[in-house]
N, C-alpha and C positions, 0 to 999 in steps of 0.2 A: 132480832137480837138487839136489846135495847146497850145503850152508850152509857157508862155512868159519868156520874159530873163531879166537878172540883169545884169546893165552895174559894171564892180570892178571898184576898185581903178586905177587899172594899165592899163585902156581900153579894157580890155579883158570883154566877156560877158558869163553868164552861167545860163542856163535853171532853173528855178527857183522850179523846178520840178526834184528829181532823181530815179531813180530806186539801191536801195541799196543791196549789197549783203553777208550783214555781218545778224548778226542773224539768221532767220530759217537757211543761206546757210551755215554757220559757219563749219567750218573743223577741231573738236574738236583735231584730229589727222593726221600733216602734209602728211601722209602715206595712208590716205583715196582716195579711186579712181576718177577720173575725174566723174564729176557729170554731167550727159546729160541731165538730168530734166533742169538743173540751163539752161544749155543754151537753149533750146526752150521755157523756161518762159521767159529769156532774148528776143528772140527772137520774139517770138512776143509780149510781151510789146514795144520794139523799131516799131513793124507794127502799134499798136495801136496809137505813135506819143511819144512815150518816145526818149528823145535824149542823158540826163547825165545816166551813169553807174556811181555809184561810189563802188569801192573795195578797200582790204587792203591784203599788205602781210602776213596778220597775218590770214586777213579770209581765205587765203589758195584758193581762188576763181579766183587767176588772169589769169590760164590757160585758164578757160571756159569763161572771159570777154575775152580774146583774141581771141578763135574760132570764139566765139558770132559775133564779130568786122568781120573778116573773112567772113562769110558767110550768113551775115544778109541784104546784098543788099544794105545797105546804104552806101553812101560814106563816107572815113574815117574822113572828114574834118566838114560833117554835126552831127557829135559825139560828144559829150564833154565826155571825160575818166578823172575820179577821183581816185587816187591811194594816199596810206600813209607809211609811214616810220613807223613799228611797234613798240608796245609798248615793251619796254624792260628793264630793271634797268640797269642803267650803259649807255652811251653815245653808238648811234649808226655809225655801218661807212654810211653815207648817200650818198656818192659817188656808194659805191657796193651796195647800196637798192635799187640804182633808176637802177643801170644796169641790178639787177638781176627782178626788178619790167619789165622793157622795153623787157626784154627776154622772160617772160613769157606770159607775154599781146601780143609781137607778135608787138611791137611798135616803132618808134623813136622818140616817144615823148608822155605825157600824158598831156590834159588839164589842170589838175589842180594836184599841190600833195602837202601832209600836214604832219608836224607831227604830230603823231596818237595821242598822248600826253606826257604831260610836263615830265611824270615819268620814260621817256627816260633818262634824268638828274639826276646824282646823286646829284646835287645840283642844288639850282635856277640858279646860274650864269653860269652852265654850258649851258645854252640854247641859249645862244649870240653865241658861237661858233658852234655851230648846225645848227641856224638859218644862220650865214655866208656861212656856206655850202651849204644851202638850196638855199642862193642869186646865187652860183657858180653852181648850178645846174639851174636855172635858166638860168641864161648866155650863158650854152650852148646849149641852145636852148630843153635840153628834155622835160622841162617843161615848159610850157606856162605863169601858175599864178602858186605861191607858198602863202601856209596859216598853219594854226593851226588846231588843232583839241583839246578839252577838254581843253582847256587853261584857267584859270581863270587870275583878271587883276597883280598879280604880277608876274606870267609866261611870258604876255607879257608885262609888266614892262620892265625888265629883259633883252624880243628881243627888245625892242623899245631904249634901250639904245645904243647898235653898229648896227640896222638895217639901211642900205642904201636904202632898199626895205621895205616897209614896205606891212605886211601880210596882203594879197588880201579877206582872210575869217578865221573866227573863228567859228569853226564846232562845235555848243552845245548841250547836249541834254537843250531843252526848251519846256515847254508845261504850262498850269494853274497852276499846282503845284510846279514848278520852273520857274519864270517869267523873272528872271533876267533884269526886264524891265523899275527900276526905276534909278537905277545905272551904270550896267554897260553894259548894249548895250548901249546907249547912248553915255556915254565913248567911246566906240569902234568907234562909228560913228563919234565921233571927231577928231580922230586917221586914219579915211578913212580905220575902219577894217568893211568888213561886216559880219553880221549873217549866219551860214547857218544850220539850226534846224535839230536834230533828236528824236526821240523818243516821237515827239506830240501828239501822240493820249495814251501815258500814263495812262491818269485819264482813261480809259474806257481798255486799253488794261493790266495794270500791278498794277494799285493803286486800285480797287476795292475793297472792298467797300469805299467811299468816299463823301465827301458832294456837290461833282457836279456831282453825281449819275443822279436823277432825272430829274436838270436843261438840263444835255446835252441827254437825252432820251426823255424830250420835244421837245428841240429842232430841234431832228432827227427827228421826227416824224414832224415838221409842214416843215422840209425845205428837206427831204431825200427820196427819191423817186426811187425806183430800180425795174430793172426786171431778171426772171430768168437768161437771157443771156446774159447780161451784163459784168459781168464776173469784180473780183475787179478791174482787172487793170483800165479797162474803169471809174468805181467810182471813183476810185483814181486823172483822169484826170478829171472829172468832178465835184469833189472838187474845184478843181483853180477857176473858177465859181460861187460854191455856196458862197451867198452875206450874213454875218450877218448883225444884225441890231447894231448900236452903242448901244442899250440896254440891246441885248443879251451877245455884247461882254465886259460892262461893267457888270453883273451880272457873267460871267464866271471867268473875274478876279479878283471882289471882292470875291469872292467864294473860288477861286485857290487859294488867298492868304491862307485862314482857314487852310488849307492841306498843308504841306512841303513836297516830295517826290524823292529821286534822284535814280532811276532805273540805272543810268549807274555805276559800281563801286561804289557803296553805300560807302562802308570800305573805301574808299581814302578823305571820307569828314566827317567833323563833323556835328553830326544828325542836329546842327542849321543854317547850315551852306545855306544861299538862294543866295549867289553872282553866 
């Protein structure tokens, strides 16, 4: 079951589908051993038709996406590798993140890299010179497309003022209960940033109980259909597929409105906070 792609800004294109390795694979501590599970789930999710990996150097996982790359049969060009410049307080050196990111993935270059978030800066305005780095890393070729991660619009305010490149994606958590869909994706879209979602399936995986409880456990039932051996990855890909109805997906978001929820870094927002 093939992945379709998203043309960016910058003619570059990416799987619109990724396999992520932050969360369950999460390396509470940098000191913890190479993880061989991660890469034979890696591995065969990319057999199943997965193509983007995306990691961070913060998940501490870039080793076993690199083995993964190594030994998975695919060519390295048929890949899209996503990697991030970790979260940290105070300005990071981004020149030695992407060398020591390229080192350990095993790479001379990654498809896509981002920073991880704004809180890298000790101030807003320090993110214009991060992001110029981010161009200059680009330039030489390690990275392909450069973006954001967790950026809200006066973060990229901020890059949009000295960017000469402008950011190919804006990685957000987005789901029913954070929509962010009246304001400012749209903005972004005007701007030539695209979206690129994490933590979607929230209301059923971390918001519980909820008032799109019921709605989306109908839903699964008239449109979700599995068998024992299927195995998630394969659901996962045959998702891209499953078709709502413009009625279901306006009851979802009239619904998602009722509930506010932000599972990513709760404490760095204000509870009202829905941009």
């Amino acid at each position: 079951m093939s992945i379709p792609y998203l043309t960016l800004s910058d003619g570059n294109s990416i799987p619109m589908l990724g396999f992520g390795t932050g969360t369950a694979w999460f390396k509470e501590d940098p000191s913890e051993p190479f993880n061989l599970k991660l890469v034979e789930v890696l591995k065969t999710a990319i057999q199943r038709g997965f193509r983007h990996i995306d990691c961070s150097d913060i998940y501490g996982t870039e080793q076993e996406v690199g083995i993964t790359i190594k030994e998975c049969g695919v060519p390295r060009e048929e890949l899209f590798i996503t990697t991030k410049v970790r979260v940290l307080e105070g300005l990071y050196d981004i020149p030695a993140a992407i060398e020591s990111s390229l080192s350990k993935l095993q790479l001379e270059y990654v498809d896509l890299y981002l920073i991880h978030s704004p809180y890298i800066a000790r101030d807003p305005s320090d993110l214009g010179p991060a992001w110029l780095a981010m161009e200059k890393v680009q330039a030489s070729g390690k990275a392909k497309s450069i973006g954001v991660a967790n950026h809200h619009r006066p973060h990229v305010e901020e890059i949009l003022k000295v960017a000469t490149i402008t950011p190919a994606i804006n990685q957000l958590e987005c789901h029913p209960y954070l929509q962010r869909s009246q304001n400012y994706i749209p903005w972004m879209h005007e701007q030539g940033i695209e979206v690129a979602s994490f933590n979607g399936l929230t209301p059923i995986t971390k918001a519980r109980p909820g008032p799109l409880d019921q709605l989306l456990a109908d839903i699964a039932a008239k449109h979700v259909t599995t068998t024992a051996n299927t195995g998630r990855l394969s659901e996962y890909l045959a998702a891209l597929h499953l078709k709502l109805s413009v009625k279901e997906m306006e009851e979802i978001g009239k619904i998602g409105l009722i509930h506010h929820f932000h599972a990513w870094a709760p404490d760095r927002f204000d509870p009202n906070d829905r941009s």
